[in-house]
VEXKOLSE-36302 format. One line per field, with one value per residue (C-alpha): residue number from 1; residue in one letter; x, y, z. Coordinates in pm, 1 decimal. Layout:
<rs>
num	c(NUM, ...)
residuo	c(A, ...)
X	c(X, ...)
Y	c(Y, ...)
Z	c(Z, ...)
</rs>
This chain:
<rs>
num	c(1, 2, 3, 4, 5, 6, 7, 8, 9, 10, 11, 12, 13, 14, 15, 16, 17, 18, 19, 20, 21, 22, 23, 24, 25, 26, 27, 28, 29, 30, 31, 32, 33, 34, 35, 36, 37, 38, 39, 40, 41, 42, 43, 44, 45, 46, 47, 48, 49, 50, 51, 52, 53, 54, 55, 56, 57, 58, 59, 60, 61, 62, 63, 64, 65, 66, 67, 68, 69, 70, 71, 72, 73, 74, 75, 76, 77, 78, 79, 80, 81, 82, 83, 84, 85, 86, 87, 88, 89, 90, 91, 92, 93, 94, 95, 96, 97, 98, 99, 100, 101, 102, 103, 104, 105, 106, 107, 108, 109, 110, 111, 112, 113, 114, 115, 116, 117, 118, 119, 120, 121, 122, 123, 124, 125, 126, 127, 128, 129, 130, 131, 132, 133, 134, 135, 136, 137, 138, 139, 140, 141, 142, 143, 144, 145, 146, 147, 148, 149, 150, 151, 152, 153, 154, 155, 156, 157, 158, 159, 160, 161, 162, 163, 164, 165, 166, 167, 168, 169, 170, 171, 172, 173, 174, 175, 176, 177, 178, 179, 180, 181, 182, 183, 184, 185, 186, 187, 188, 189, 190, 191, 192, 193, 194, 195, 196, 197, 198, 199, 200, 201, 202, 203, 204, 205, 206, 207, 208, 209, 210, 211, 212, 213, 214, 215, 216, 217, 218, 219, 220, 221, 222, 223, 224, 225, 226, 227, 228, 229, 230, 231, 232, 233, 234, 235, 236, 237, 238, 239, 240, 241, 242, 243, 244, 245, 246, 247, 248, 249, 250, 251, 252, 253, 254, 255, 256, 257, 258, 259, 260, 261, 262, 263, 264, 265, 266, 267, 268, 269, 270, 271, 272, 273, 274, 275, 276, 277, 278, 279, 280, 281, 282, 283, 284, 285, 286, 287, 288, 289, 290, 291, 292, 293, 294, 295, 296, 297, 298, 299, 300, 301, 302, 303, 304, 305, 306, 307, 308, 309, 310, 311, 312, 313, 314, 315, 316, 317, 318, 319)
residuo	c(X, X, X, X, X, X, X, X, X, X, X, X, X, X, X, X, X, X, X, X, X, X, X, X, X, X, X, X, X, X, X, X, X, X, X, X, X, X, X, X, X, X, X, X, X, X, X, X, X, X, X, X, X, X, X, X, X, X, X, X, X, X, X, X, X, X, X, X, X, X, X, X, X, X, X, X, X, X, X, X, X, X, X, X, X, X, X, X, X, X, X, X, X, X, X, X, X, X, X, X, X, X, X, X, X, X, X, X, X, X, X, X, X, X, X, X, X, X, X, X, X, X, X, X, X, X, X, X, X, X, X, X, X, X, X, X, X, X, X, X, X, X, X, X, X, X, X, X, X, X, X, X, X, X, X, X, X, X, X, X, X, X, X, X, X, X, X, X, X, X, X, X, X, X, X, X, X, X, X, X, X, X, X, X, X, X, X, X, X, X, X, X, X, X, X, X, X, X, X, X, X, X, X, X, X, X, X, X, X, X, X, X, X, X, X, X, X, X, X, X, X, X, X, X, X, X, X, X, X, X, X, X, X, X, X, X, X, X, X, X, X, X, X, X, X, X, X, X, X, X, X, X, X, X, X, X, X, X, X, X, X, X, X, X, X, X, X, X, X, X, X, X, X, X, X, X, X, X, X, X, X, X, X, X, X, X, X, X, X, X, X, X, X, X, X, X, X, X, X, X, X, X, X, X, X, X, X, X, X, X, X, X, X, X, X, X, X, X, X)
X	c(7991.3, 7676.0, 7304.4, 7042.9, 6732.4, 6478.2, 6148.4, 5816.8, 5473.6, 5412.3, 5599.3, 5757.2, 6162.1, 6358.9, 6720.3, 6975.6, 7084.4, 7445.4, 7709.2, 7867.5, 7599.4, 7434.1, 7786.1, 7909.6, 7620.1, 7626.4, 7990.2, 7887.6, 7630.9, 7893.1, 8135.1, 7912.6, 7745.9, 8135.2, 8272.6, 7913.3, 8030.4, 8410.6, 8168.2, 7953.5, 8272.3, 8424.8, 8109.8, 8055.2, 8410.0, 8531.6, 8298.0, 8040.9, 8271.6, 8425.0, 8130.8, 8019.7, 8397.5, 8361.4, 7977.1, 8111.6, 8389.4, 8132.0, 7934.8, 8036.1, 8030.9, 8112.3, 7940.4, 7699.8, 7501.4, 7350.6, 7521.7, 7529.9, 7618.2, 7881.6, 7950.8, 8299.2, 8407.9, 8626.1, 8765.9, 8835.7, 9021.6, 9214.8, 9410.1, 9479.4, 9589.2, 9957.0, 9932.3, 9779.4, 10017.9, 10327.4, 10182.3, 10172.2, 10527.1, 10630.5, 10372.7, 10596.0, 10929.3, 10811.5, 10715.0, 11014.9, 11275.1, 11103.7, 11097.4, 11504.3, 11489.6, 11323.1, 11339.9, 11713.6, 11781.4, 11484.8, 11621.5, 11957.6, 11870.6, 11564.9, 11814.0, 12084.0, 11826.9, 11688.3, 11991.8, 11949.8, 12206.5, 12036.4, 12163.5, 12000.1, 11666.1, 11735.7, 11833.9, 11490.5, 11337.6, 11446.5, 11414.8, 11043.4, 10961.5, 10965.8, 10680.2, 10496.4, 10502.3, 10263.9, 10331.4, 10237.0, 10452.3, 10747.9, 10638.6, 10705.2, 11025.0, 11191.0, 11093.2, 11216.7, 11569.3, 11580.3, 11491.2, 11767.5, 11860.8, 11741.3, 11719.4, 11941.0, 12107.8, 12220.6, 12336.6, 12560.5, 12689.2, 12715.4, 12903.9, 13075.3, 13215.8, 13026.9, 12838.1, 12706.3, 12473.1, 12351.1, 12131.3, 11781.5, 11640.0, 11301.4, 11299.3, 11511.7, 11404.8, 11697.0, 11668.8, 11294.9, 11171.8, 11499.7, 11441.0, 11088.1, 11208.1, 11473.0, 11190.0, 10926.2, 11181.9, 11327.2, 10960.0, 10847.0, 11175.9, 11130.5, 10808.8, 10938.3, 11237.1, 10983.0, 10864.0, 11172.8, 11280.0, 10965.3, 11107.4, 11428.0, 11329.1, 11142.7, 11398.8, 11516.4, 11890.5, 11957.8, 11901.6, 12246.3, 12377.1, 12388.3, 12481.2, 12795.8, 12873.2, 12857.2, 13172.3, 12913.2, 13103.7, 12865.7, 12775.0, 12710.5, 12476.9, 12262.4, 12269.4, 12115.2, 11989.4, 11856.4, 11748.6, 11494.1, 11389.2, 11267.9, 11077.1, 10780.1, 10854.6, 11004.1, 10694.9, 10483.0, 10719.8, 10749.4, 10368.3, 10324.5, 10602.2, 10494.9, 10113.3, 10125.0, 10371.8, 10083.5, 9873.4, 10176.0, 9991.0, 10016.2, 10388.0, 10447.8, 10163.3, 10312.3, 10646.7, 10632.0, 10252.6, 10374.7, 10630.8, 10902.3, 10701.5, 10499.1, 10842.8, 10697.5, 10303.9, 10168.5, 9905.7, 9688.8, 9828.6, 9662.8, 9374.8, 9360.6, 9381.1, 9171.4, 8849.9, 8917.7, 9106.8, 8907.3, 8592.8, 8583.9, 8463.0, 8380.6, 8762.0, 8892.8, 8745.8, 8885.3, 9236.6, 9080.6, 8976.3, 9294.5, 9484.4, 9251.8, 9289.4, 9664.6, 9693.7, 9519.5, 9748.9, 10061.6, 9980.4, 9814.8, 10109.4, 10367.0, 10148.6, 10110.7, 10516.0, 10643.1, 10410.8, 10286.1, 9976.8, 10116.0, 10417.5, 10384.0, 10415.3, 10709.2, 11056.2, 11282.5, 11632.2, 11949.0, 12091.6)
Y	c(12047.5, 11996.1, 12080.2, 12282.8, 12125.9, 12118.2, 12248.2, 12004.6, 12115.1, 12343.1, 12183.3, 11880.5, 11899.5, 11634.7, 11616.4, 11463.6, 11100.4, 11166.1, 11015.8, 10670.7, 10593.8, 10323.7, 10178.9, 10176.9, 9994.9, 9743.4, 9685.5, 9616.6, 9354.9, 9188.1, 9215.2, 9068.7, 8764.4, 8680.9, 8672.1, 8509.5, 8138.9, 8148.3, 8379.3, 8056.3, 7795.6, 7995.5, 8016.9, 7660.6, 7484.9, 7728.2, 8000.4, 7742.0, 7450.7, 7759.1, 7872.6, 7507.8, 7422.0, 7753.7, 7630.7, 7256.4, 7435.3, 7530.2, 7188.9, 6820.9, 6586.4, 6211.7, 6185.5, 5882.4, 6066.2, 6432.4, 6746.1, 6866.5, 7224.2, 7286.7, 7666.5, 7745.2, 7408.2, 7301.9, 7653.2, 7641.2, 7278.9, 7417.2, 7684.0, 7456.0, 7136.0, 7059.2, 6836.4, 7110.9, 7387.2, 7174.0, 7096.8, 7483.7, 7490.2, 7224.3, 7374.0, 7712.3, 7533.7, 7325.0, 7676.4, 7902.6, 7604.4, 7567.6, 7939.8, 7930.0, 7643.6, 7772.3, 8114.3, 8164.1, 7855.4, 7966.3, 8316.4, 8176.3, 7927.1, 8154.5, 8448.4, 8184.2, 8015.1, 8348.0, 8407.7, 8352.9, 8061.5, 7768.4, 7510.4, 7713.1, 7660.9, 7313.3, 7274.8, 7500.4, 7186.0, 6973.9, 7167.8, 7102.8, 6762.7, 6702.4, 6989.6, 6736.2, 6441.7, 6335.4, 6449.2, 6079.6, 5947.4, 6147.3, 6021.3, 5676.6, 5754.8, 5937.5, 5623.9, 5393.7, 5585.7, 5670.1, 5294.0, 5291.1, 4900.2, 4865.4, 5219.9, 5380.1, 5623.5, 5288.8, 5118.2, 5397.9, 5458.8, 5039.6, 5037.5, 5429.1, 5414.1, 5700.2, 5599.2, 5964.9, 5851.4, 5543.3, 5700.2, 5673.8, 6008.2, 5943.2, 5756.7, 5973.4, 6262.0, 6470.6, 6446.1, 6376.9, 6716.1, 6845.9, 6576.0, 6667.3, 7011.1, 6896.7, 6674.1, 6976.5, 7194.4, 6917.4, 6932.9, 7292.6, 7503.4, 7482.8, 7674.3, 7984.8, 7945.5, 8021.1, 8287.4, 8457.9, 8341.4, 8577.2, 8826.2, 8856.4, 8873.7, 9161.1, 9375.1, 9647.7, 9599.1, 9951.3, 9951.2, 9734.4, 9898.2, 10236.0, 10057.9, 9953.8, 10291.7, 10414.1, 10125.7, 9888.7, 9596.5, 9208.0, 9263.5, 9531.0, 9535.1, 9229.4, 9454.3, 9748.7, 9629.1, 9282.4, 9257.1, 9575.5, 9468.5, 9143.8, 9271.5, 9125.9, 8867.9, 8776.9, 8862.0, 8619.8, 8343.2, 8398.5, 8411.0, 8092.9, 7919.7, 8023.6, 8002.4, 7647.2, 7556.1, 7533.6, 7243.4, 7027.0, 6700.9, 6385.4, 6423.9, 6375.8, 6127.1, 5890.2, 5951.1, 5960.8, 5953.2, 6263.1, 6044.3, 5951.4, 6052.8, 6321.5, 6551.1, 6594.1, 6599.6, 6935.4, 7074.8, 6990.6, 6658.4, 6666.1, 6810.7, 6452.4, 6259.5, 6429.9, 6411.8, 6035.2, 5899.5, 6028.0, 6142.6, 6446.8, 6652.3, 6952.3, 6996.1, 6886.3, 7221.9, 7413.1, 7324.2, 7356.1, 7736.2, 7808.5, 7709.1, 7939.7, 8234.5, 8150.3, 8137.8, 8472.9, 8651.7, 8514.5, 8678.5, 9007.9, 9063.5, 8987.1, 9195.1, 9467.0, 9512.9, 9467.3, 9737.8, 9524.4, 9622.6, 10023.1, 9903.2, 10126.8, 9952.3, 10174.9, 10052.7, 10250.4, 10373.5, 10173.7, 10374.2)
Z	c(1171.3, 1388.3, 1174.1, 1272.0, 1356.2, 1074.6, 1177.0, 1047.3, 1065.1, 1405.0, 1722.2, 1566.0, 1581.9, 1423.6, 1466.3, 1244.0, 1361.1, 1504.7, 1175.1, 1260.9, 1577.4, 1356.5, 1211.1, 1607.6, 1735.5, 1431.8, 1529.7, 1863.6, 1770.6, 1551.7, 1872.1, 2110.7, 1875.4, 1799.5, 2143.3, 2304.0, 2199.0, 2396.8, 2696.9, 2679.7, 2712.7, 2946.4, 3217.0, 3146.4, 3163.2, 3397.3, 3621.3, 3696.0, 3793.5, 4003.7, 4191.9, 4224.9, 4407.6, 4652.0, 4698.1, 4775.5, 5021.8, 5274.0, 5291.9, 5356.6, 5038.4, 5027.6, 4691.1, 4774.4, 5013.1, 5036.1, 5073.9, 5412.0, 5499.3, 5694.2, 5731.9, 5780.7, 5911.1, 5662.1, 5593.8, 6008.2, 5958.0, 5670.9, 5859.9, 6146.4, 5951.4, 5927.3, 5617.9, 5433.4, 5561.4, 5443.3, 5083.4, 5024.9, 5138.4, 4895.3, 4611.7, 4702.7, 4666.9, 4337.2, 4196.4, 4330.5, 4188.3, 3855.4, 3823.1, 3864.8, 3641.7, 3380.6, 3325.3, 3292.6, 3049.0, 2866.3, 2848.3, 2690.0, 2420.2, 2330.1, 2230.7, 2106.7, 1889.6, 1751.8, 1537.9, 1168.6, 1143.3, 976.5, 1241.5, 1458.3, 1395.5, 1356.7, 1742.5, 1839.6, 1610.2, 1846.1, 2146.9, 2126.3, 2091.7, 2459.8, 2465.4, 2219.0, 2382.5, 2668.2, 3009.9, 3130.2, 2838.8, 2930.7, 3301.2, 3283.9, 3066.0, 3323.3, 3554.5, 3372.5, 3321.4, 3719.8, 3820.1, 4107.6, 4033.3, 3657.9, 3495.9, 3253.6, 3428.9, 3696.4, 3388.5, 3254.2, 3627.5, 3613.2, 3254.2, 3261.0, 3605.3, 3730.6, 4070.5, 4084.6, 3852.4, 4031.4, 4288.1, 4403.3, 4256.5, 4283.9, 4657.7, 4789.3, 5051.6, 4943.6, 4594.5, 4514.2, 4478.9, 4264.3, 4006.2, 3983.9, 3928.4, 3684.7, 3431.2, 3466.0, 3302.3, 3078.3, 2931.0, 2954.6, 2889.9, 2547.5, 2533.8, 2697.5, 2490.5, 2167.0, 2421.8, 2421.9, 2086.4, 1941.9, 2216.8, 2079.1, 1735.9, 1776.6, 1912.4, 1643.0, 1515.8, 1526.6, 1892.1, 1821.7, 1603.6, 1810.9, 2097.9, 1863.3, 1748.9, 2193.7, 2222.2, 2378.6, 2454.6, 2385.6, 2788.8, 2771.5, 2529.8, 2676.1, 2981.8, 2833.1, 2539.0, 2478.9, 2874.8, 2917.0, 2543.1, 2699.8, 2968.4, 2830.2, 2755.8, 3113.3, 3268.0, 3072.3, 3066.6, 3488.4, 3518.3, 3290.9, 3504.2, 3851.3, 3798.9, 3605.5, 3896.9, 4120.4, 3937.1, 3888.5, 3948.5, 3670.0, 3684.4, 4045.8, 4074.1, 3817.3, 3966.8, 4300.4, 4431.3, 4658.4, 4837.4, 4947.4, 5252.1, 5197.8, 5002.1, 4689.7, 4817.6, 4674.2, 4744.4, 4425.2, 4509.4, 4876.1, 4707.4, 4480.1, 4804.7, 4977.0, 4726.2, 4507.6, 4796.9, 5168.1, 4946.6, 5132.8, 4877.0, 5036.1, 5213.7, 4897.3, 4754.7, 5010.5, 4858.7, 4489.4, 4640.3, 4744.7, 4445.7, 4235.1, 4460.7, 4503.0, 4087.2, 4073.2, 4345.8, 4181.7, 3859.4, 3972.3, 4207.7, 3898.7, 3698.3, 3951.8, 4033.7, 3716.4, 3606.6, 3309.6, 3290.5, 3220.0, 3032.9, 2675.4, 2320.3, 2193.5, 2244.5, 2529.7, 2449.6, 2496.1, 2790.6)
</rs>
């Protein structure tokens, strides 16, 4: 209940301090001085480095000499040059392929290893130590075993009798791309499956158990059940898979330096090329620019027709 104001000496009015006002603004001090060391890191490590790439994307840059401005040159040279316009196609293949890849297999052994069965969580054990190891470890493995002469998957097609293992996978036009596809998942499927692992974990059995009691057959209840309860987690496993799928670099670098040709040249690999290789700095930002503002589409358009962003905490019914 409000006060009155208190009347002190002739003309003077004081009115009580509004409860909680001190306790809120104490709470925001405490807010702002814990948050103001990740604000700092983050403007640091990643706004500044930003601005400074869009800066560099309107001048010309060889490093050794001065920075030269160059308007909208490089931005002109970008939409009118073929090498870039294919490595956006191949970035959009890498990323549409690992998302097909990925998501489904994920989806599976994430609900299959979220049963209670011991065994089970010794296979998710093992599921992850290819997320733990090196991605330029893992790099020169897979080389090794795809050597077309000398590699291990020649020498089993050598010693096995099966030539459809003894292939060129890495020099090849036709295959290049789909082996890259196949080792990026190899390495990175079982992260999402802990993503939908937690997912499935956190649906309700009696969500289950009423679909049970309706005559819900085991499709049916994936269907109905298990899928819309995963809705989350799809979308954040398909954002983390089709955002990180454009800055695939160190794997295809070690493996196939973009080649055979230019199959597997993506566009943060063009971007590599273009700055270390040209030391055209200021086009090479261009493609650095484009990658950001291609990341940030991806996941507002995910975000924005999936209706994440709205999606309510309490679990739906089954039907």
């Amino acid at each position: 209940m409000a006060t009155a104001p208190t009347l002190l000496g002739h003309n003077q009015l004081v009115r009580p301090r509004q409860p909680g006002s001190t306790a809120r603004r104490r709470n925001l001090l405490f807010d702002v001085a814990g948050i103001s060391p990740t604000l700092a890191l983050y403007g640091a490590f990643l706004v500044v480095p930003t601005l400074f790439a869009v800066f560099l994307s309107f001048t010309n840059w060889d490093v050794i000499g001065p920075i030269k401005w160059a308007g909208f040159g490089n931005w002109s040279r970008f939409f009118s040059d073929p090498v870039a316009h294919h490595s956006l196609l191949v970035t959009f293949e890498l990323a549409g392929l690992s998302w097909l890849a990925q998501t489904p297999l994920a989806m599976v052994l994430g609900i299959w290893v979220a049963g209670t069965q011991r065994y089970r969580a010794v296979y998710a054990a093992i599921y992850l130590v290819p997320l733990l190891l090196s991605t330029a470890g893992l790099s020169i493995m897979w080389e090794d075993l795809l050597f077309p002469q000398y590699g291990g998957l020649a020498w089993l097609g050598a010693h096995l009798h099966m030539a459809f293992l003894d292939h060129n996978w890495l020099g090849s036009q036709d295959l290049a791309l789909f082996t890259i596809v196949v080792i990026i998942a190899w390495q990175f499927v079982p992260f999402h499956t802990l993503i939908f692992q937690a997912g499935r974990r956190a649906v309700p059995a009696t969500l289950y158990d009423a679909a049970t009691v309706d005559g819900a057959t085991v499709r049916q209840a994936f269907w109905h059940v298990t899928l819309p309860q995963l809705r989350y987690s799809i979308v954040t496993s398909s954002t983390l898979v089709l955002v990180g799928s454009l800055t695939y670099f160190d794997i295809i670098y070690i493996l196939t330096l973009g080649g055979p040709g230019d199959t597997t040249r993506v566009l943060a690999m063009d971007m590599y090329n273009t700055g270390f290789t040209e030391t055209e700095f200021g086009y090479a930002s261009v493609l650095a620019t484009v990658l950001g503002l291609l990341g940030i589409a991806v996941a507002a358009a995910l975000v924005r027709w999936t209706g994440f962003g709205s999606m309510e905490g309490g679990q739906e019914g089954i039907w």
